[in-house]
Structures are given as C-alpha cells and as structure tokens.
N, C-alpha and C positions, 0 to 999 in steps of 0.2 A: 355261283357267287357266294363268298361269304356272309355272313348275317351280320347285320347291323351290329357294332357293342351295346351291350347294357348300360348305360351311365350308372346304374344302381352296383355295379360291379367294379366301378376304380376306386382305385385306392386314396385315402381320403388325405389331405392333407394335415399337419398336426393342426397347423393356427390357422386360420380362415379370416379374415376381415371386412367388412360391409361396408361400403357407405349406400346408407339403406334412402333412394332417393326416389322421387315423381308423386309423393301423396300428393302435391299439390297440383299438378297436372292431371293424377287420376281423378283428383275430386271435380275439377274443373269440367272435366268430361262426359260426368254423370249431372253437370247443374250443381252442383252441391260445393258449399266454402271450405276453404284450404285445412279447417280443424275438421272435419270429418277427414278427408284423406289421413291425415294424421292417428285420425282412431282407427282406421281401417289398417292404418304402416304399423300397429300395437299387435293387430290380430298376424300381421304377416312376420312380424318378431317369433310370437308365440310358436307360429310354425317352425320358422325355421330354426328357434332353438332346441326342438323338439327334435326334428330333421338331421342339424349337427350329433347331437347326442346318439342317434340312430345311426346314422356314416362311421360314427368313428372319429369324430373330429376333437381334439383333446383340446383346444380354446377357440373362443370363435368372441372377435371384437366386433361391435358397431359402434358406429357414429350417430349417439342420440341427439345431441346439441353441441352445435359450435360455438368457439367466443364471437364466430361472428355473426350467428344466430340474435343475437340482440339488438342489430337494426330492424329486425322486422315491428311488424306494427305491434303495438304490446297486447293484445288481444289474442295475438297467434302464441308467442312467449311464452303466455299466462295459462295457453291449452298446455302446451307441449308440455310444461312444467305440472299441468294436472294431470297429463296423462302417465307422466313418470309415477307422480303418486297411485293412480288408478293400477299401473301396472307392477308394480308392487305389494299394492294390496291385497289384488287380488291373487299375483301369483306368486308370491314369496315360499308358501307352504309348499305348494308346488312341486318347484326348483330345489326344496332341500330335501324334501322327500324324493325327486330323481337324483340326487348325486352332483346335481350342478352350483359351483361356486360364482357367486358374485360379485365381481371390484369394479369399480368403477377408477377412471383417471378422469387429470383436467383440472381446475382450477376452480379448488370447493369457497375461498374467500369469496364472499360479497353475495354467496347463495343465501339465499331463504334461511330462517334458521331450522322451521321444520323439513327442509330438503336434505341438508344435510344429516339430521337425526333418520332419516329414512336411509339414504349411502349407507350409514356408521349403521344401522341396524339387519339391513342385508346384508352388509359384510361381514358382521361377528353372527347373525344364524346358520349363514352356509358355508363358514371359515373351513369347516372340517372336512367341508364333500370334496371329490376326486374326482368324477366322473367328467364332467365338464366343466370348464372356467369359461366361465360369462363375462367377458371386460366391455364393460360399456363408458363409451367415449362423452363426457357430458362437462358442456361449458370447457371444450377442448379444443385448441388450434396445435398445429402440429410444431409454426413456427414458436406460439409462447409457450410451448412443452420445452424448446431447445432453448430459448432465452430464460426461463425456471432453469432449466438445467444448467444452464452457462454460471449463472449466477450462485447456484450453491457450491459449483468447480472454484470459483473464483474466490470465494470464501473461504474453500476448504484452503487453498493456496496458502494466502493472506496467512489463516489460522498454523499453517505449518503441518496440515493432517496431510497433504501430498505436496510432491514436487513440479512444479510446470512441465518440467521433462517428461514426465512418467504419464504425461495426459495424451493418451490415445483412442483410438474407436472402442474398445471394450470399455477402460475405464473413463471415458464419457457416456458412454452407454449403462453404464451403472447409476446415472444421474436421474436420468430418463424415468416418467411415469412406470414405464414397460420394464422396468430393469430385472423383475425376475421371471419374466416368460421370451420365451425364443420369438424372432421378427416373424410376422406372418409368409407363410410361404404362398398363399392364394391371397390376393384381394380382387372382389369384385364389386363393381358400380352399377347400380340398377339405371333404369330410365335414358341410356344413352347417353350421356355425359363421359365425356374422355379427359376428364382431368380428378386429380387428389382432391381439391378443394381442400388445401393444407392438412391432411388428414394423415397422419402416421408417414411425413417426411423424411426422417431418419433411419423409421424402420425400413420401410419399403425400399430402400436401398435395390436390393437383389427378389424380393417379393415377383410372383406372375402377377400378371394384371388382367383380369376376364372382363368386358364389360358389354352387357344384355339390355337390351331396350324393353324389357320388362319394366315397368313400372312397380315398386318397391312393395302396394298393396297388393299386387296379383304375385307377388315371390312365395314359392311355396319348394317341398321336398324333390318336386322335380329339379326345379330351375337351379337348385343348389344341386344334384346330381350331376345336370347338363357343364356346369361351368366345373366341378370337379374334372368331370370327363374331358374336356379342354385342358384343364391345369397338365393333366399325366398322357396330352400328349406332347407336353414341352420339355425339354432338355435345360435342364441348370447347371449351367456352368460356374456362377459367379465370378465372373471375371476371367476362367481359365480357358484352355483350348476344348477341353475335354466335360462331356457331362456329369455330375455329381452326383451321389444316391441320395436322397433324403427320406 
C-alpha cells in the first residue's frame, strides 16, 4: 500500500483567504465570554501567518471585521477593535522584520481616528517587504466593496475618464479594494460554516473553497497544510472543459 501524502509537501497556493471563524463557540465551550475566544483567534492569526510564510504562500487575506460586525453588542466591537490595536503593537516589528507586508481593505470612513493612524502606519512600515502580503479584511463587506466600486465606475463615466462600453470584468475589477493582487485561489472557512458570509464575492468567482470544522482558535500550521493538501487535489478549470495550471 502506498503511504499516506504529506500535506507538508503540496504545493501551496499563491493567495490563500480566511474567514477566520468559531472564537465565539470556542470560548463558549471553555465557560469563558466571546472576547477571550477572540484573543485566543489573535494567537491563531499569529500562527498561521507565520505558517503561510513557511508554505510558500505569496498573500494570505483574513476576514478581521465585517460592516456587519457592528450589530453585535458594543462591548464585543470595542474588544475586536482593541485587539487589532494589541495586535499590531505588539507584532508590527515582527512582520517587517520577516518580509511580510501589511494592507488592509474595507471601508476606513467613520473609523476611530487612532485606528486609522494604526492601518496608515503598518502600511507605510512594511510597504517595502516582499515576502508575504498580509491583506486584512477590516470593516469590510464584500457586497459594499462592489457598490464602492460601482460608484467610482460611475463617476469615472460621468467624468469622461472611461467609456460605458469598455466596462468589463478586468476593468471593473481594477475598482475593487483587491485591484492589485490576483483573486484568491484557496479560500477556507473554520468552524463549519458553509457560506461567504459576503466575504470576497467577486473575487471568489472561480476560488476552491475548503471548509473544516476546526474552530478558528485551534487553527494552526497543520490545518493550513491539511486544507492545502485538499486545494491540489482539485482540478481548475474556470469555466472550461479542461484543467488549468496555476
């Protein structure tokens, strides 16, 4: 009989995308309130952006906060939002001493103003690194990504900088938060959840989709191996008869 494969040994896909999900069921299950799971979802970032970097993985997005994260009760909000600070603070230096760059998308109006001076401060210290891009998804939905994007199309129109005609999937896709990195070729969902939860709609077009009933604090360098090893054993055709390299 052959031997098992290594998941440590597929080939990693370029973009990788998260919706990094269950803090609040892990906490739930320990006794403990929905903002520790959340501290706990910080330590399982760390990993796994440590993990991407390690595979080979040239961008890897998560879903830090949605625009529809703002119904929850404002106490939950007000962690999440100190935990972005925490996690920046403490691992900014980090991250530009391994080579990994930081952007962030989504819809920075109406943020905090020292929230924003933290984005703009990550992004211009690791503007230069190469190694990894870090895109993290904050105060982002994927439908008000494409209605931002509609709207600057529409402008551009109006203003005479393009022609109606000449509006198709590339050049609307240059509207898009994502406009200079390639759609992700892997996305996975922790926690068992089988839907986007409007998370990267347009990209995810042709995207794999892996989803693990992992809970998103226990996600570490395996569970990112295991679901690689899934991605390569699928065939991407994007639309055609035939599978495509990537």
């Amino acid at each position: 009989m052959a031997p098992a494969p290594n998941p440590a040994s597929a080939k990693a896909p370029r973009h990788v995308a998260i919706i990094m999900d269950g803090n609040g069921r892990w906490a739930k299950q320990r006794g403990r309130p929905r903002t520790f799971g959340h501290a706990e979802g910080v330590e399982a970032l760390r990993r796994t952006v440590e993990a991407a970097g390690e595979l080979g993985v040239q961008y890897l997005t998560v879903f830090g906060f949605s625009t529809e994260n703002w119904r929850r009760p404002a106490e939950e909000v007000s962690a999440l939002f100190d935990l972005l600070r925490l996690y920046v603070a403490r691992d900014l230096d980090k991250l530009v001493k391994e080579g990994v760059r930081v952007r962030v998308i989504g819809e920075r109006e109406g943020l905090q103003a020292d929230i924003g001076q933290i984005i703009e401060n990550a992004e211009a210290k690791t503007r230069f690194n190469d190694k990894l891009n870090l895109i993290i998804a904050f105060n982002y939905g994927g439908q008000d990504e494409i209605a931002r994007a509609t709207r600057r199309v529409v402008a551009d129109v109006a203003a005479g900088k393009i022609k109606a005609d000449d509006i198709n999937p590339d050049t609307f896709g240059a509207y898009l938060d994502t406009a200079e990195w390639p759609a992700p070729d892997l996305l996975i969902r922790t926690s068992c959840e089988y839907r986007l939860s409007n998370f990267m709609l347009w990209q995810a077009a042709y995207t794999e989709l892996v989803f693990t009933d992992t809970l998103w604090p226990d996600f570490d360098k395996r569970a990112l191996e295991n679901a690689i090893a899934e991605y390569n054993k699928r065939e991407r055709r994007f639309g055609g008869t035939e599978a495509v390299a990537t």
